[in-house]
C-alpha positions as CSV (number, residue, x, y, z in Angstrom):
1,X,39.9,50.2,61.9
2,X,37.1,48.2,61.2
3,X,34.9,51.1,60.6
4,X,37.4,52.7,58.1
5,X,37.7,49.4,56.1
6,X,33.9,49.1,55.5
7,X,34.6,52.9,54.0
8,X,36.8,52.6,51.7
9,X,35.1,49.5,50.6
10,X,32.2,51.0,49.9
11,X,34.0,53.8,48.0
12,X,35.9,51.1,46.0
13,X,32.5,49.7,45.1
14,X,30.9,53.0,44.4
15,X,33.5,53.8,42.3
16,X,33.2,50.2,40.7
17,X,29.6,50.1,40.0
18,X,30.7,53.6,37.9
19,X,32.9,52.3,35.8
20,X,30.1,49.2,35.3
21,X,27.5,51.8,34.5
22,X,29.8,53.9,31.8
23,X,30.9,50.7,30.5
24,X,27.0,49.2,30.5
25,X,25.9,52.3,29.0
26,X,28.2,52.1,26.1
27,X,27.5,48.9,25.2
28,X,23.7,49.1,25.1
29,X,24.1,52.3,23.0
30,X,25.5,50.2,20.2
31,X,23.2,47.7,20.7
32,X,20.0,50.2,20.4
33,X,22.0,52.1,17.4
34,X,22.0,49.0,14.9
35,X,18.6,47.6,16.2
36,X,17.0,51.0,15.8
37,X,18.2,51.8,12.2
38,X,17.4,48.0,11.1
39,X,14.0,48.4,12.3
40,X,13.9,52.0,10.6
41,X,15.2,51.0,7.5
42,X,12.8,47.5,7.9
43,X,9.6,50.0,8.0
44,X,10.4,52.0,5.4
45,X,11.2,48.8,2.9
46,X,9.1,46.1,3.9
47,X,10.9,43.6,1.7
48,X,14.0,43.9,4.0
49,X,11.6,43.2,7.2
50,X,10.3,39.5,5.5
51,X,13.8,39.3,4.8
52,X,15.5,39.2,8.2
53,X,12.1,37.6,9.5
54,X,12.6,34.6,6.7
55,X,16.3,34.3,8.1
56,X,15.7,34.6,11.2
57,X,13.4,31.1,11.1
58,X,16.1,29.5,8.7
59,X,18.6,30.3,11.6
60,X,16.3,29.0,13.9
61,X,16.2,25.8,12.1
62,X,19.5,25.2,11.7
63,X,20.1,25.6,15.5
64,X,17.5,23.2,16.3
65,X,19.7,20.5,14.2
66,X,22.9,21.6,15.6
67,X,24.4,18.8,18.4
68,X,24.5,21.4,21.0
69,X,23.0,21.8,24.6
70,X,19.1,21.9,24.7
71,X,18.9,24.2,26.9
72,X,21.1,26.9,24.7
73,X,19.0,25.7,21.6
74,X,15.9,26.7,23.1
75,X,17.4,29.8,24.3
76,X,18.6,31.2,21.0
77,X,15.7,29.6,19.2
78,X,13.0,32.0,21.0
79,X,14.9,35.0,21.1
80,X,15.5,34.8,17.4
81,X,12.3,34.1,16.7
82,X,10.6,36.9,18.8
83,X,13.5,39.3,18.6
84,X,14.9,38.8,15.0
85,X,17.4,41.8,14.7
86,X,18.5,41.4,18.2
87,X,18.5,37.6,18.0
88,X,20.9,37.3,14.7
89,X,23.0,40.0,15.4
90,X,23.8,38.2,19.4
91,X,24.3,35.0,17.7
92,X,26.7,36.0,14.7
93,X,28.6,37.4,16.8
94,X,28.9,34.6,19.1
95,X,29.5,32.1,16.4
96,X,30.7,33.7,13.2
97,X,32.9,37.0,14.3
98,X,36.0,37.5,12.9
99,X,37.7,38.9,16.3
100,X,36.1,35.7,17.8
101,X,37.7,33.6,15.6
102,X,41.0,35.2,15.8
103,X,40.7,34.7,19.6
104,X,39.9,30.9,19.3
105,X,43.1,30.1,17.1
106,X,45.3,32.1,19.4
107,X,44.3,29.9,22.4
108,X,44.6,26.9,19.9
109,X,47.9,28.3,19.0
110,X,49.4,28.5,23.0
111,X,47.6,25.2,23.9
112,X,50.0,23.8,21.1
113,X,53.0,25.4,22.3
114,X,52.4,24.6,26.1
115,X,50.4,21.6,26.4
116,X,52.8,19.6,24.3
117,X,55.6,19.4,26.7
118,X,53.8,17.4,29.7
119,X,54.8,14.3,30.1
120,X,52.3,11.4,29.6
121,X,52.8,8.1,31.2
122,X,50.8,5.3,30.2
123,X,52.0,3.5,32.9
124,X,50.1,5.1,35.3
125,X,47.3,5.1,33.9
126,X,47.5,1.4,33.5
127,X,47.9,1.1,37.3
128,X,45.0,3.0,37.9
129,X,42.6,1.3,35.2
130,X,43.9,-2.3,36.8
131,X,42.9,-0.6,40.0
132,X,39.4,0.8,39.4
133,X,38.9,0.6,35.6
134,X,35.0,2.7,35.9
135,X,37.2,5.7,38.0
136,X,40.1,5.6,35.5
137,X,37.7,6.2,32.8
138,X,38.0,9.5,33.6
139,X,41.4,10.0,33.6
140,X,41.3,8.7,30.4
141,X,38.8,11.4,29.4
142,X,41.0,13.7,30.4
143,X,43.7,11.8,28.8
144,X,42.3,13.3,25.3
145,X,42.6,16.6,26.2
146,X,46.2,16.8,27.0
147,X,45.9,16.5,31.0
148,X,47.7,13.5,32.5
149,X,47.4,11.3,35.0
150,X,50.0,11.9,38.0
151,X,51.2,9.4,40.8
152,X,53.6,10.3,43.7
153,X,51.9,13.9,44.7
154,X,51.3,14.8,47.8
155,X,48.4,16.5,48.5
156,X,46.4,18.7,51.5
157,X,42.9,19.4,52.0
158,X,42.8,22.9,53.8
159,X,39.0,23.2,55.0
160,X,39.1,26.8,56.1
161,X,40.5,28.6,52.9
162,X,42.4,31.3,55.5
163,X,44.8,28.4,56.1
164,X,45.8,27.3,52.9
165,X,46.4,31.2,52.0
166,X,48.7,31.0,54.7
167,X,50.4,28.4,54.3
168,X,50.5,29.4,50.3
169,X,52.3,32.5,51.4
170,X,54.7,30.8,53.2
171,X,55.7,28.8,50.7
172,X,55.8,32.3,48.6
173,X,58.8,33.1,50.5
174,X,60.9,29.9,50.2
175,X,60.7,30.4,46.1
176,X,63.7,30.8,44.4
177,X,63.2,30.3,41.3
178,X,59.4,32.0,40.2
179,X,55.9,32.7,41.8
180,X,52.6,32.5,39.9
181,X,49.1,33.4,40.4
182,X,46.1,33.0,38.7
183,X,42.9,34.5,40.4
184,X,39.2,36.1,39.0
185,X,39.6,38.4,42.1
186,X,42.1,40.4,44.1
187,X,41.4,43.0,46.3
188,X,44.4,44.9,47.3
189,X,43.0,45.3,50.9
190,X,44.0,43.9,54.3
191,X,43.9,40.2,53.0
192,X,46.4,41.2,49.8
193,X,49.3,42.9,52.2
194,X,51.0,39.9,53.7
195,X,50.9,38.3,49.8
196,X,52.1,41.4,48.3
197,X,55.1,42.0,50.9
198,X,56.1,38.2,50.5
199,X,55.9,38.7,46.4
200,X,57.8,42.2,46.8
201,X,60.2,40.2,48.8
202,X,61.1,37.5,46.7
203,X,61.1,39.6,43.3
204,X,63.9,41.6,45.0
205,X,65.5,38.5,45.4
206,X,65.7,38.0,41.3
207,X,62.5,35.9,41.5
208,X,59.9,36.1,38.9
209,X,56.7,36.6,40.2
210,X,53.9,36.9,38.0
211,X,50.5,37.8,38.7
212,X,47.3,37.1,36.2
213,X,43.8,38.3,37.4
214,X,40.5,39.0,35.6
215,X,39.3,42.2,34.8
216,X,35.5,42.0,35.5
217,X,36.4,39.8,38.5
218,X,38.0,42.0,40.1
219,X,36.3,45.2,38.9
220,X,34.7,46.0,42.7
221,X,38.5,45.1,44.1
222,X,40.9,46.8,42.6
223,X,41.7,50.2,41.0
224,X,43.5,51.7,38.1
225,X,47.0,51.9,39.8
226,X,46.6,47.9,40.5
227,X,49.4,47.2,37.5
228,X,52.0,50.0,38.0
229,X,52.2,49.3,41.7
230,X,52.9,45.9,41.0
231,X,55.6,46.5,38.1
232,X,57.5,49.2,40.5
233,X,58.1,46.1,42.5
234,X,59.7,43.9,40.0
235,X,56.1,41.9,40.0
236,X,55.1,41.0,36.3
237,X,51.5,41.6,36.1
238,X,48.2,41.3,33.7
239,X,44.8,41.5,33.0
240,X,43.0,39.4,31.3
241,X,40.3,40.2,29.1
242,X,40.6,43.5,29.6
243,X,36.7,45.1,29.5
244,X,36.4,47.6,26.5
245,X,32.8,49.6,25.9
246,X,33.2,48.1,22.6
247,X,30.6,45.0,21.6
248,X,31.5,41.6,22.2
249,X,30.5,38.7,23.2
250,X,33.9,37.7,24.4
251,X,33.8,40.0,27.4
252,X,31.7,36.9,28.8
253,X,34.2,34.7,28.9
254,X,36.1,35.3,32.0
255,X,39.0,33.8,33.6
256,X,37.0,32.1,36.8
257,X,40.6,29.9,37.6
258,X,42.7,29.9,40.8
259,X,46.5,28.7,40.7
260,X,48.9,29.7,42.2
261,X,52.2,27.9,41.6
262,X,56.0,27.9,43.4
263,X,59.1,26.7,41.6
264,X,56.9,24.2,39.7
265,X,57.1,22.0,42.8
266,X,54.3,23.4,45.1
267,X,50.6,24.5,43.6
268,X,47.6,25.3,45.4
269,X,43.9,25.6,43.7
270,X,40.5,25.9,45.8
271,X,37.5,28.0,45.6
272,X,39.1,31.7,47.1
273,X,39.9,34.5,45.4
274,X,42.4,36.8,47.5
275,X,39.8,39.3,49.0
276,X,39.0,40.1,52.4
277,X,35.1,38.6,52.3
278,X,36.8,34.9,51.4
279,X,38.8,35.0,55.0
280,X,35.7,36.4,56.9
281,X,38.1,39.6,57.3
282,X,34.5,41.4,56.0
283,X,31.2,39.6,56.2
284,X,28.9,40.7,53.5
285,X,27.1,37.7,53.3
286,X,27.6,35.8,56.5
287,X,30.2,33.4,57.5
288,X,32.6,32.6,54.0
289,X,32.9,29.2,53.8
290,X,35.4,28.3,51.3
291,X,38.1,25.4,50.7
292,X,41.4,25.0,49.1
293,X,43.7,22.2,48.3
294,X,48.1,22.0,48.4
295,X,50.1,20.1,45.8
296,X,53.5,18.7,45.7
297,X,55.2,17.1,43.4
298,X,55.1,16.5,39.5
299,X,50.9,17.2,38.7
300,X,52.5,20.9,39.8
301,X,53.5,20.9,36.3
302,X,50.0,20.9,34.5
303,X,49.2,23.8,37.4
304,X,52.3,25.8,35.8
305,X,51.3,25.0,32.0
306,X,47.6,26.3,33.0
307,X,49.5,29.3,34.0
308,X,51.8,29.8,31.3
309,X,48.7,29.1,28.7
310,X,46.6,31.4,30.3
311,X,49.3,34.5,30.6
312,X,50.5,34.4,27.1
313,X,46.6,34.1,26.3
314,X,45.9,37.4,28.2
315,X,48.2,39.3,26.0
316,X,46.4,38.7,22.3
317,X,49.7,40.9,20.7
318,X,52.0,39.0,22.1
319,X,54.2,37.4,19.5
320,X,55.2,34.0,19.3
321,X,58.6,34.0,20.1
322,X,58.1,36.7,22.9
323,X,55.9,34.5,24.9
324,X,56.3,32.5,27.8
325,X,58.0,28.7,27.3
326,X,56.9,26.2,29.1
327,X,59.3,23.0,30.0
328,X,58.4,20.6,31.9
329,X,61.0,19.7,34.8
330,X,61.8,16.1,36.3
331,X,60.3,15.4,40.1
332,X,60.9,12.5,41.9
333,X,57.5,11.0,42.9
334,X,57.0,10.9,46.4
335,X,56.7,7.3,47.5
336,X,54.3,7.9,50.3
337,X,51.8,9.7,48.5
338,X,48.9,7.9,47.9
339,X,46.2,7.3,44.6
340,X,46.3,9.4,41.6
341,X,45.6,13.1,40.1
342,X,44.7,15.1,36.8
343,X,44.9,18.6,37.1
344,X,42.9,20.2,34.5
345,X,41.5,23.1,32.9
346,X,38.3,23.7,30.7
347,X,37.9,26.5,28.1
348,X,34.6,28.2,26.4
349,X,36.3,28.1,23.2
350,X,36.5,24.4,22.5
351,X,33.0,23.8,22.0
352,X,34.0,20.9,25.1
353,X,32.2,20.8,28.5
354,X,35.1,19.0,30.0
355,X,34.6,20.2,33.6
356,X,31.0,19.3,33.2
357,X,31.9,16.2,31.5
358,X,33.9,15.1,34.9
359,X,31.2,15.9,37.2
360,X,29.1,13.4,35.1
361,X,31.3,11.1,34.2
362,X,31.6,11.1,38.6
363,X,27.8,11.2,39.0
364,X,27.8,7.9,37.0
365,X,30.0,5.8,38.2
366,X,29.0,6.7,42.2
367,X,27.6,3.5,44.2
368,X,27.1,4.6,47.4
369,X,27.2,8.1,47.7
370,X,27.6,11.5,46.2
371,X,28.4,14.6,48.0
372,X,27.9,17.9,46.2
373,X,29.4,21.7,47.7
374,X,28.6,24.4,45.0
375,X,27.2,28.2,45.7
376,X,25.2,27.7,42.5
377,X,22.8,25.4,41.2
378,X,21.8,26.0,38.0
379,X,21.4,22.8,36.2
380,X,21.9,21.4,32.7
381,X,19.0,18.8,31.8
382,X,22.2,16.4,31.4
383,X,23.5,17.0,35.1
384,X,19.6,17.3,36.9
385,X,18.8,13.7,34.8
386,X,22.5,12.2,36.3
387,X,21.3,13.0,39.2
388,X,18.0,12.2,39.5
389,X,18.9,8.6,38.2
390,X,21.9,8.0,40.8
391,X,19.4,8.8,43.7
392,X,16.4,6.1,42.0
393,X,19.5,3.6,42.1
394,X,20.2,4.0,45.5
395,X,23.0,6.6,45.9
396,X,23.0,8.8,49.1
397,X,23.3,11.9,47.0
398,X,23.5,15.3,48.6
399,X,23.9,18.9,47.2
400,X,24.9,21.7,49.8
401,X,24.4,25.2,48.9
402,X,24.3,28.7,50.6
403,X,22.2,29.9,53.1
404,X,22.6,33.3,52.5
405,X,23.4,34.5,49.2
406,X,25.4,36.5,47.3
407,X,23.7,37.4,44.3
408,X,19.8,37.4,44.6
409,X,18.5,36.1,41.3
410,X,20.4,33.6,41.2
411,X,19.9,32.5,44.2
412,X,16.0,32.0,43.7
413,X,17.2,30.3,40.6
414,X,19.2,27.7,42.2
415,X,16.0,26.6,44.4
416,X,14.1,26.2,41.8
417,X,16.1,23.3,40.9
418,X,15.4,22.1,44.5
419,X,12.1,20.1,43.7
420,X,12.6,18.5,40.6
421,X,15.8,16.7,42.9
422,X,14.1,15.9,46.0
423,X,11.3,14.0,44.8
424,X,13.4,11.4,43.0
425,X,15.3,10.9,46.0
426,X,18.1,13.4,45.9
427,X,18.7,15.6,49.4
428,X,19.4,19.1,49.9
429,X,21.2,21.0,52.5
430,X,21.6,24.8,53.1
431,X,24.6,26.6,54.7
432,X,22.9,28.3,57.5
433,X,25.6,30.5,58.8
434,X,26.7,32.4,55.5
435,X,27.5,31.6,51.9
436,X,29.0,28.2,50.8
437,X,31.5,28.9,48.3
438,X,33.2,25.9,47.9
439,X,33.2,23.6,44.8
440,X,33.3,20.0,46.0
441,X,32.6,16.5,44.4
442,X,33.1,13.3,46.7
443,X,32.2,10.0,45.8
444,X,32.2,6.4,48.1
445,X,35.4,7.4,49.6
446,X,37.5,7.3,45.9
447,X,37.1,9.8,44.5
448,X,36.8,13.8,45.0
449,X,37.0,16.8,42.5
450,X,38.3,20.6,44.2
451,X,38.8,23.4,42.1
452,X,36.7,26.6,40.8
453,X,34.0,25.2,38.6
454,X,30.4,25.5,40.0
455,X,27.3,24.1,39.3
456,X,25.9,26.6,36.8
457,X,25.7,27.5,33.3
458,X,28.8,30.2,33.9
459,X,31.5,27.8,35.2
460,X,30.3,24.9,32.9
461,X,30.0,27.0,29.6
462,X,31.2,30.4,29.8
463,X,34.4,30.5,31.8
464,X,37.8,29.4,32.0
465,X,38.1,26.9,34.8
466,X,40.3,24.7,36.6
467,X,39.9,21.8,39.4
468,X,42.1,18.6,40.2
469,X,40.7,15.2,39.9
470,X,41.6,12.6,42.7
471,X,41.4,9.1,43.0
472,X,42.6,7.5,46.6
473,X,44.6,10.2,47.9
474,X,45.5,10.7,51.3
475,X,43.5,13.8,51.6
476,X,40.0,12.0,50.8
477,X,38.8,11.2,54.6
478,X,39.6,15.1,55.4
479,X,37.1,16.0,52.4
480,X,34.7,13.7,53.2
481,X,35.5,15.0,56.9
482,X,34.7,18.4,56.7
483,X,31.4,17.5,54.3
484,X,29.4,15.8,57.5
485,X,31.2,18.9,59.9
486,X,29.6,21.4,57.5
487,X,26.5,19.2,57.2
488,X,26.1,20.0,61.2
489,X,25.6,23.6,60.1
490,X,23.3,23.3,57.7
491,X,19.7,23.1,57.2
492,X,17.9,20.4,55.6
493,X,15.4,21.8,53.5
494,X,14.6,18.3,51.6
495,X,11.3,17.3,52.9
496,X,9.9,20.9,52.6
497,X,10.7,21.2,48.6
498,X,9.0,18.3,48.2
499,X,5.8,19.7,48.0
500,X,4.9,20.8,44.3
501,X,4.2,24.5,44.1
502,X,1.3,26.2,42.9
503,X,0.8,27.7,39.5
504,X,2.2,30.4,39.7
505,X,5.3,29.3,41.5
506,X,5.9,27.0,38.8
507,X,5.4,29.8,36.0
508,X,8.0,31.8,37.3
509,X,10.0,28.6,38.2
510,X,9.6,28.8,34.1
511,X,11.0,31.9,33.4
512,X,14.0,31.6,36.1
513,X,15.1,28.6,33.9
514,X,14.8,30.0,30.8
515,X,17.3,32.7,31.4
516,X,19.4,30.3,33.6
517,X,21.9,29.8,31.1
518,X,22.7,33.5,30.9
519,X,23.4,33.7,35.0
């Protein structure tokens, strides 16, 4: 059995990696087609040549005085500057495209529609800031961007990301009213059947269950049929950002989010995707370590807007009154539930690094310690300075990554980052037995973010991204729990990154970082 799975897996990728090629090869052929006939038409009328070259440094000037990340500045700066043609053409269509424009109104549009209807309640908030006014702040943060503060929800730290599947399809099967998932990747293998029988199930039973993944996500996971066999069931389903040969820088924004949500009562978010690798069904990359969290009660209801906003997102032809409605419903807080939430979601589009904004705004306001799960590290100078100056004033800060990764370059580029931490104080821990995927921030016992956003340039800036902010919630000592069990299997590699590399180390160390942003 085990030998057939590993088969078709490997077909499924084959197959995969096809479709990546054709699609690649596309791409670059339009690419190479305008770049070839500017430079053609450039050497045959040198006028046009100083032209684009004189743009190119006006360009490059007016991204140096833009109020944008340095690290992107640079980025664009040098390519434009050494690549004119290639250079402009990238960065007008990231910035000044029609279809990109269109795309950022629509999502403007839905946030309108959906966002609108949470309730807000000052009250709680004013709890929370008479509480712990420097943790509140970010609530308040969040405040601005239409995400409120919750009390009275109950919530479960799952360690093992197997369990809270489970227990996330059992509460699948007690929905009467509607089922939705959000995920980057689904694998309809061994670890989708019991999820897809419980979903066939209920939408038999005049449930609507609705099912949003990502089309690049799951591109190695999934094939063509993935829809249909769905929608014979009764199971709503879509794509989103469906990958086209056709160029556009929107194709990098991916939906990186995971939700799934049950009668707007019961939600559950974490770091898996539902694929057999993230319940060690397969080990590709060692032992999966991967965590997930359980709602209940009324922050459900910013899980079900994310939802809502996202689905009638996917489908850009969607008319107004066609899409979903989102209403908020009443739920009785539940007494014994402890602390506060924000659930909340961050977007490419808004020109707002909210989920990086959190993680600082956390960094900050840590006293005693800082404890840090993400796969990646690829830093902004913002975060590496946050956390460079928490360690020189005395907070225990930690960063665990993988031991074994999953994407090579990467990899290298996230211990490149390792020195410039350790020597002002900041330790570092690697997941010996396999790949770390989980996305954790825990702070002096307070405060804890779970949710899908890594360390890296991709979750902070590229994708669309959800976690849940918590302040004193029951489920804080079995974070903080499983961060010292994990620690047990990890290697510290802080005392041997202290050391400062040689030359050449430190050139390519160079290089690594200069592309980070694009990883």
């Amino acid at each position: 059995m085990g030998k057939k799975r590993t088969v078709e897996r490997k077909t499924a990728i084959k197959n995969s990696i096809g479709r990546i090629i054709v699609f690649g090869l596309f791409v670059l052929a339009q690419i190479a087609g305008f770049v070839l006939l500017v430079y053609f038409l450039g050497s045959y009328f040198p006028p046009l040549d100083i032209f684009v070259r004189a743009v190119a440094l006006i360009v490059a000037l007016g991204i140096n005085a833009r109020d944008h990340n340095g690290v992107f500045k640079l980025i664009w700066v040098i390519v434009i500057l050494i690549l004119p043609i290639p250079g402009l053409l990238f960065y007008a269509l990231n910035n000044f495209s029609s279809s990109k424009h269109k795309i950022r109104k629509r999502l403007e549009k839905v946030d309108m529609m959906v966002f609108s209807h949470l309730n807000y309640n000052d009250d709680i908030f004013s709890e929370f800031y008479k509480e712990d006014p420097a943790r509140a702040s970010n609530a308040r943060y969040l405040r601005n961007y239409d995400f409120p503060i919750y009390d009275g929800t109950e919530i479960k730290y799952y360690p093992v990301a197997y369990d809270a599947y489970k227990a996330q399809i059992e509460d699948i099967k007690k929905a009467k009213e509607y089922v939705y998932l959000e995920y980057h990747a689904i694998e309809t293998k061994e670890a989708f059947e019991p999820l897809f029988e419980a979903l066939k199930e209920r939408a038999a039973a005049g449930v609507d269950c609705r099912v949003l993944y990502d089309d690049v996500g799951s591109f190695l996971f999934i094939n063509k049929n993935f829809v249909k066999v769905l929608e014979a069931e009764g199971i709503k389903c879509n794509a989103f950002n469906p990958a086209y040969p056709v160029l556009s820088l929107f194709m990098n924004n991916r939906d990186h989010r995971k939700i799934t949500v049950v009668d707007g009562k019961v939600g559950y978010t974490g770091g898996y995707n539902i694929a057999d690798e993230y319940f060690n069904i397969v080990n590709p990359y060692g032992h999966w370590k991967d965590n997930g969290i359980r709602l209940e009660g009324p922050a459900v209801q910013s899980l079900t807007a994310m939802f809502i906003e996202m689905w009638n997102f996917a489908d850009m032809k969607r008319k107004d009154d066609d899409m979903m409605q989102f209403e908020a419903i009443s739920l009785i807080p539940n007494d014994n539930a402890k602390g506060f939430c924000v659930p909340y979601c961050d977007s490419p589009l808004d020109n707002e690094p909210i989920g990086e904004n959190v993680y600082l705004n956390m960094i900050n306001n840590s006293q005693v310690y800082c404890w840090i799960m993400t796969p990646y590290l690829v830093l902004s100078d913002e975060i590496a300075r946050a956390l460079q100056i928490a360690a020189k004033r005395g907070v225990d800060v930690r960063i665990m990554t993988p031991g074994i990764p999953d994407k090579k370059l990467t990899y290298h580029v996230t211990r490149s980052y390792y020195n410039m931490l350790v020597v002002h104080g900041v330790k570092i821990y690697e997941y010996t037995p396999g790949f770390n995927h989980s996305k954790t921030f825990i702070c002096d016992d307070k405060c804890a973010v779970v949710g899908t956003i890594n360390l890296d340039f991709r979750s902070l800036y590229h994708h669309f991204e959800n976690g849940v902010y918590m302040y004193g919630s029951e489920c804080l000592p079995d974070i903080k729990k499983d961060y010292l069990d994990t620690l047990a299997e990890c290697r510290d590699v802080t005392e041997k990154y202290k050391r400062r590399p040689n030359v050449i180390v430190r050139f390519l160390k160079s290089i690594l970082r200069l592309i980070a942003p694009l990883l």
